[in-house]
C-alpha positions, -999 to 999 in steps of 0.1 A, spaced: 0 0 0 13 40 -9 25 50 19 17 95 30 58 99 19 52 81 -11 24 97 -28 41 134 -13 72 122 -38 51 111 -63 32 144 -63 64 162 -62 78 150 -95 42 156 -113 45 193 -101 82 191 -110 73 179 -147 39 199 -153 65 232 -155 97 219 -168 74 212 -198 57 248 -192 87 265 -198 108 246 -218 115 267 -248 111 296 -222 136 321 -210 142 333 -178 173 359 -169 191 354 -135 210 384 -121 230 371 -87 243 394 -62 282 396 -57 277 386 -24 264 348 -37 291 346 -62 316 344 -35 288 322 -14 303 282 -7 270 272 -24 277 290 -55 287 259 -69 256 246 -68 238 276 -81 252 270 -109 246 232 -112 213 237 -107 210 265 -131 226 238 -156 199 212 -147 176 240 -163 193 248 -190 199 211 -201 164 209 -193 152 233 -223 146 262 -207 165 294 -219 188 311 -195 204 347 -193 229 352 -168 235 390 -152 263 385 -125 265 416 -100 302 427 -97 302 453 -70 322 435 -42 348 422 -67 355 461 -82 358 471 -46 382 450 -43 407 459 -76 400 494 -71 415 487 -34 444 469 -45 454 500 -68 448 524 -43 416 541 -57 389 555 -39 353 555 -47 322 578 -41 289 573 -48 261 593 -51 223 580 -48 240 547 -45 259 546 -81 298 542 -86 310 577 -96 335 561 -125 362 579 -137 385 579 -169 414 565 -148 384 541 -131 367 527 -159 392 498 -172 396 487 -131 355 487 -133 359 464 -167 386 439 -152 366 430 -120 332 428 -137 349 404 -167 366 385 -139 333 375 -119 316 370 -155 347 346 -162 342 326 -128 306 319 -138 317 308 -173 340 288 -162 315 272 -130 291 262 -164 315 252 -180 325 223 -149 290 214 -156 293 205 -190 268 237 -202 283 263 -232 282 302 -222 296 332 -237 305 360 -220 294 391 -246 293 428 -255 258 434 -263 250 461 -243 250 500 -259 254 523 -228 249 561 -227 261 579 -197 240 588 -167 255 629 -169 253 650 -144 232 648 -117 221 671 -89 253 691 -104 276 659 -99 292 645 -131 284 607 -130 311 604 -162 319 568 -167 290 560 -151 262 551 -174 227 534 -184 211 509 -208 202 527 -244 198 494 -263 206 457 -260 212 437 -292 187 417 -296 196 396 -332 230 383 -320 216 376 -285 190 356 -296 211 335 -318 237 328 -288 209 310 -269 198 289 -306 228 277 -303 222 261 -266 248 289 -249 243 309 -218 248 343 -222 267 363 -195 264 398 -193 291 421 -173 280 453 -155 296 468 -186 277 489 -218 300 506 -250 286 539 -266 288 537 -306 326 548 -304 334 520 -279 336 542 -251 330 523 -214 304 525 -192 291 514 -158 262 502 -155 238 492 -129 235 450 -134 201 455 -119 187 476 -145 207 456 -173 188 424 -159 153 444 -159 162 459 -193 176 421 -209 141 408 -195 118 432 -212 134 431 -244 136 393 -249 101 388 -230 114 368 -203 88 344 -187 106 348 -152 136 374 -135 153 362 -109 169 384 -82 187 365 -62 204 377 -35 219 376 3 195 396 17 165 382 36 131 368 24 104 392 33 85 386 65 58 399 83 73 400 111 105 425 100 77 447 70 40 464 69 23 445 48 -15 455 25 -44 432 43 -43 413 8 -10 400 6 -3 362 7 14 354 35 24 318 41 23 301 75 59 308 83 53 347 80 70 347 43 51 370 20 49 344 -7 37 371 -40 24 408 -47 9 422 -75 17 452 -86 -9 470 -71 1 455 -37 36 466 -35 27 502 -43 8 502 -13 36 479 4 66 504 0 40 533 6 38 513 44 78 508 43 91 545 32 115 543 63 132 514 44 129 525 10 169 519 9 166 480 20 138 476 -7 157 484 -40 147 451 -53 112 453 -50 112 481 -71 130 471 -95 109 443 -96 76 459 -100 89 479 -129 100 450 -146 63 435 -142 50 465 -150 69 466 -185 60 430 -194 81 409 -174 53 377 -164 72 369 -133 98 384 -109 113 367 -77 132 376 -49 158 348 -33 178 345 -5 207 328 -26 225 314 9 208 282 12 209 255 -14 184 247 -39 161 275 -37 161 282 -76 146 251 -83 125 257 -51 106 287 -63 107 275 -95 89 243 -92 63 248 -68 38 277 -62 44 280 -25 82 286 -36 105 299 -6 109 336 -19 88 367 -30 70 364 -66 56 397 -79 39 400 -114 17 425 -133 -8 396 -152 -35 373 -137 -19 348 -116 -46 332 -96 -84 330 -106 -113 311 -99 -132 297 -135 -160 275 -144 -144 237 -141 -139 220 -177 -138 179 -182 -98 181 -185 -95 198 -146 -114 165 -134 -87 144 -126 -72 171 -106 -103 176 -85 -101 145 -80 -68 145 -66 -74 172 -42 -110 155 -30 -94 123 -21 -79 130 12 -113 144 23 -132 113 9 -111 90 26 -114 110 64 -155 114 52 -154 150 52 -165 141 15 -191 120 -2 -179 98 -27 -179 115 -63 -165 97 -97 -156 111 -132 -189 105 -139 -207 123 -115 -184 154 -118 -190 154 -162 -226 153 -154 -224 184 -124 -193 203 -143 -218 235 -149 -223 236 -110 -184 230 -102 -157 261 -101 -121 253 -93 -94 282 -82 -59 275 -98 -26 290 -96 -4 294 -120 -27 271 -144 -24 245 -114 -58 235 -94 -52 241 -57 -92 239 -52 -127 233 -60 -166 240 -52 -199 234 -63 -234 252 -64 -266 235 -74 -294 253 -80 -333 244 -69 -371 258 -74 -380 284 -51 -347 306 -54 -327 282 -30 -290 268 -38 -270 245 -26 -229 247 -22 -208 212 -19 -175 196 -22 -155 225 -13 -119 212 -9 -86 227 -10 -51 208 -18 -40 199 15 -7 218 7 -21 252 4 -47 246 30 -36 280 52 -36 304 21 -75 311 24 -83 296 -7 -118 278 6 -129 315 15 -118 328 -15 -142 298 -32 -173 302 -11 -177 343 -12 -173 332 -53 -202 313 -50 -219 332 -29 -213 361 -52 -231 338 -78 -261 331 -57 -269 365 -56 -266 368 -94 -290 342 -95 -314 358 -72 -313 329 -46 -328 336 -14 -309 314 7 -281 284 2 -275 256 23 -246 228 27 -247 195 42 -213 191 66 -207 160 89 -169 174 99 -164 213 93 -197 232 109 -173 255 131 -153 262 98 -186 279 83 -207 292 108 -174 314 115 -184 327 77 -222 332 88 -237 301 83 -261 294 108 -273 258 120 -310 247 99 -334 216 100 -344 189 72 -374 210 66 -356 238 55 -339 218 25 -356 217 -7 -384 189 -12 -359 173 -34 -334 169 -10 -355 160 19 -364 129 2 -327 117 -4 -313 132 30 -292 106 45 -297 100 82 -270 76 90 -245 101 83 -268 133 98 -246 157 84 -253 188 99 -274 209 78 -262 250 79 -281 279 60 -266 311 48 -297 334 44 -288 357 12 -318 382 15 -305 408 33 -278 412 12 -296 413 -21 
């Protein structure tokens, strides 16, 4: 017999292969902080961003630099200022700048390359300089104007990895510094990357340590597990003390906001969180994107056998009747499930009957995302649809989870309040309890 660990593993690898067939053909760009590049589990960062590319799936790398020019410009004897946080780069600065950036871009070529993956480390970046700002000259300091697009495209064709330093060229080959931030926000936009990945040293966020809007998604832990973009406007309107700390997220909702599908946020110091967040929806970081992510939809024949996945548990503990393909293909007009991502995490049910009555049934969430408030999310849909209806009251039959809705307003009924209908098929050996939801006064 399957034992719980068993069909947990089993479940695992059908998530794990429902999305590497999602995005194979995809790309997504990686930008890593300096700080992970000289992390002991850099080395398998990398061999897990291999298993992804060897996998299918495009990949852009964008290695941040910043610790490693410290560094050179230290050994030579050169001091730095910044202003607004950005390198003031020199003349006499600028070919220090290019030496440390190529050198981390060489150490992640050459970690691929111990992992049997081709990448090229390339000059596709035209730069323009930043000028002067609040009356300080920025020189050698500059910004994206255009990325080749053609040549860059072609690279990953030919199964490479592109690397991009920190480093754009006007049209006369003139050097600049650039932000590898906004060159992995720019890269992203302009290829139409599925997914950008920040990752970084810094800490997940937590509700515990940020003010967070009342309709974030905050997982059990505290993590704030994704935002749209509407959501972190009002979350770094909470956080303006720590606007400084949150460079990130904004960089992030501008890349969502320009097209980018997906953005996440990683804590880079522990080991396999890539393929973490990539492969399931809970993931271990902070997702933020711009498009629909989760929804709630009319359930069609091919969602069956997932419904029937997530009801199983609850048949087996009798929170659930017994339901089979059948029955669900001849109820699928009464049946809404809520996915993520274009993966069912739950499902409900309302029937309707004569006298403006309705009845709501086989609400079940995947045990996994139980805590998320995805059952709440499914019954104030269906109530929402009761009252398009014009019902006057629903009810539910429930042998195990009354508390669960009366804390929603349901309120404890009789037999003779069901429709005539489902008087006659009541079943008294399991007396489930029978709970009412009167809809009139909100109607």
């Amino acid at each position: 017999m399957e034992s719980n660990a068993e069909r947990k593993d089993i479940e695992v690898i059908r998530e794990v292969f429902a999305y590497i067939n999602r995005f194979k053909g995809k790309t997504f760009v990686i930008k890593i902080d300096n700080d992970i590049i000289d992390y002991e589990y850099f080395p398998v960062l990398l061999k897990d961003i291999s298993i992804l590319h060897q996998s299918g799936i495009r990949i852009i790398i964008v290695p941040g630099a910043r610790n490693r020019i410290d560094e050179v410009l230290t050994q030579y004897n050169i001091k730095s200022s910044f202003h607004n946080g950005i390198r003031i780069t020199d003349s006499n600065m600028i070919s220090f700048v290019k030496m440390a950036a190529f050198d981390v871009s060489n150490k992640v070529m050459t970690g691929l390359s111990g992992n049997n993956v081709n990448a090229l480390v390339g000059n596709w970046v035209r730069a323009k300089t930043l000028g002067i700002v609040d009356g300080i000259d920025l020189m050698n300091s500059g910004v994206v104007e255009k990325i080749q697009k053609e040549p860059l495209v072609k690279v990953m064709e030919n199964a490479f990895i592109p690397i991009f330093p920190c480093i754009g060229w006007n049209s006369s080959g003139k050097s600049y510094n650039i932000s590898s931030d906004e060159l992995a926000v720019s890269i992203s936009v302009l290829i139409g990357a599925e997914k950008l990945f920040f990752i970084t040293s810094d800490s997940v966020l937590r509700s515990d340590t940020y003010k967070f809007p009342e309709n974030s998604s905050i997982v059990h832990e505290g993590r704030i597990s994704r935002m749209n973009i509407d959501t972190v406007d009002e979350f770094l309107e909470l956080n303006t003390d720590k606007k400084a700390e949150l460079e990130k997220v904004e960089r992030a909702m501008d890349a969502a906001r320009r097209g980018v599908r997906r953005v996440h946020i990683l804590n880079g110091k522990s080991k396999g969180v890539l393929l973490e967040e990539i492969f399931s929806n809970l993931g271990v970081g902070t997702m933020i994107h711009g498009n629909e992510f989760e929804r709630i939809r009319k359930m069609v024949p091919s969602d069956i056998p997932g419904v029937l996945r997530i009801m199983e548990p609850f048949v087996k503990d009798g929170t659930l009747l017994i339901r089979d393909k059948q029955t669900l293909l001849d109820q699928i007009d009464n049946f809404v499930i809520y996915e993520t991502d274009g993966v069912i995490h739950g499902c409900a049910a309302l029937t309707l009957y004569p006298d403006s009555i309705g009845e709501i049934s086989a609400v079940a969430v995947d045990q996994k995302y139980i805590k998320l408030g995805i059952g709440s999310k499914l019954l104030n849909y269906l109530i929402k649809r009761a009252l398009e209806n014009k019902l006057l009251r629903i009810f539910l039959l429930t042998a195990r989870t009354s508390d669960w809705f009366e804390n929603i307003g349901f309120i404890q009924g009789a037999c003779s309040d069901l429709p005539k209908e489902k008087q006659e098929n009541y079943n008294y050996d399991r007396n489930s309890n029978i709970l009412i939801y009167n809809l009139e006064v909100r109607i």
